[in-house]
C-alpha positions as CSV (number, residue, x, y, z in Angstrom):
1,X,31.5,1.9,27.7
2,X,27.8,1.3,28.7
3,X,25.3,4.0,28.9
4,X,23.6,5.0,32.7
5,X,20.0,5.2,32.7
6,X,18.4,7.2,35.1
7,X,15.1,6.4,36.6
8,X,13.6,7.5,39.8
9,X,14.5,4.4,41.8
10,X,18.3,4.2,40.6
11,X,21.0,4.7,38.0
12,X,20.8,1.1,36.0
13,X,23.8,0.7,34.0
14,X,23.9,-1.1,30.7
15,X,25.6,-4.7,30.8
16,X,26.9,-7.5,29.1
17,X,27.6,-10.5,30.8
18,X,27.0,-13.3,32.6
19,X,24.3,-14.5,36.0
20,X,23.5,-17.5,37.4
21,X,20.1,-18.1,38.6
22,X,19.6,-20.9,41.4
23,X,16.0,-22.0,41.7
24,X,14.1,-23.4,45.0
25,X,14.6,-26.7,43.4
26,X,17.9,-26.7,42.8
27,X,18.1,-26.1,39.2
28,X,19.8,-23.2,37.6
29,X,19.6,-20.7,34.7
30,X,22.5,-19.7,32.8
31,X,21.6,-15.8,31.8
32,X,22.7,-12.5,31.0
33,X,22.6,-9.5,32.4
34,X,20.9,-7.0,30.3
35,X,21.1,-3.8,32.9
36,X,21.8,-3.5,36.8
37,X,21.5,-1.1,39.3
38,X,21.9,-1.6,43.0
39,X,18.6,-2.4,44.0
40,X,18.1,-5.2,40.7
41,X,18.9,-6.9,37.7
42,X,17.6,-7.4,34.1
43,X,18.4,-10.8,32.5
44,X,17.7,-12.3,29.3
45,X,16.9,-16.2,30.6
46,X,16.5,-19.0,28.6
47,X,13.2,-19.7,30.0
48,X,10.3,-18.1,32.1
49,X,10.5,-17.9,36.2
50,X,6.9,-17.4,38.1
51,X,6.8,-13.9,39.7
52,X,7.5,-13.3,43.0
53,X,10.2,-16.8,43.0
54,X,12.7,-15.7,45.4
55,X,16.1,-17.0,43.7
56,X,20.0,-16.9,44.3
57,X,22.1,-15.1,42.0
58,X,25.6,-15.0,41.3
59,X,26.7,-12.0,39.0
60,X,29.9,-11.9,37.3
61,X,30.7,-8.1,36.7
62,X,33.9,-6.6,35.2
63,X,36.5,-5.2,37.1
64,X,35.0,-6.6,40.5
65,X,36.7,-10.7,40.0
66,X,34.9,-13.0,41.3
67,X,31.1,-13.5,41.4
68,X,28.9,-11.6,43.7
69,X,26.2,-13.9,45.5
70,X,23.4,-12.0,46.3
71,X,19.5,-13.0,46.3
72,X,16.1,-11.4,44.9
73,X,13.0,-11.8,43.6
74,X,11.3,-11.9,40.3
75,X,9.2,-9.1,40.0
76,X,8.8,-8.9,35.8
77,X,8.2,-10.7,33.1
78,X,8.9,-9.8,29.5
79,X,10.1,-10.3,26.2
80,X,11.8,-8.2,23.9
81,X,13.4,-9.4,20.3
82,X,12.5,-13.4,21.0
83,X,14.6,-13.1,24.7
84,X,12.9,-14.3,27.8
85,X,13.1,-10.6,29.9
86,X,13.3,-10.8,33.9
87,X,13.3,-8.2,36.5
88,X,14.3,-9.2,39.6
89,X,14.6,-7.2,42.9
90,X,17.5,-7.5,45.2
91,X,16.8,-8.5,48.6
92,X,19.4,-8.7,52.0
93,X,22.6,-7.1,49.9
94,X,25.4,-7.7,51.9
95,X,27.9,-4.6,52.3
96,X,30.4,-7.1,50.5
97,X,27.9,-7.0,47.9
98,X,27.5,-3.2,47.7
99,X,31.4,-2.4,48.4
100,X,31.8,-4.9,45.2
101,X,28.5,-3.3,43.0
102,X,30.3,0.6,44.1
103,X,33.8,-0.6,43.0
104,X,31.9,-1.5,39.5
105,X,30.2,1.6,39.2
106,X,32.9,3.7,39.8
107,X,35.0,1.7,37.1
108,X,32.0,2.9,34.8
């Protein structure tokens, strides 16, 4: 079972799995999720994204089936053990999206 951090801006919850990242020109990024909380998302990508790219994402968490489509924006950059770290902010969640992040969270 992953461990809950607790920050002041929200409980992020320790993850393994996969994210797609759709890019403004169409390309994507197969990542994976490091850590989410519901108001973002730390992947490990296989390359850098400019700061402040808004982006699509779809996140495929357990217990919740299918992926949730959701967008954000890139607000760090990092690196950590040779992985390509990126922070990115939710923006416009849907309540589909937050009935579907609450269902995963309370299967934690």
């Amino acid at each position: 079972m992953a461990k809950r951090k607790f920050t002041s801006r929200a409980t992020r919850v320790d993850v393994s799995t996969g994210a797609v990242l759709y890019l403004a020109d169409n390309n994507h990024l197969d990542c994976k999720i490091i850590n989410i909380a519901s108001s973002g998302v730390l992947v490990s990508s296989p390359r850098m994204v400019a700061p402040r790219t808004r982006l699509r994402l779809a996140l495929t968490l357990p217990k919740v089936g299918k992926p949730l489509a959701v967008e954000g924006i890139v607000m760090r950059l990092g690196s950590k053990s040779g992985r390509t770290l990126l922070g990115i902010q939710f923006v416009e969640q849907t309540g589909v999206f937050m009935a579907a992040f609450n269902k995963f969270l309370a299967w934690y």
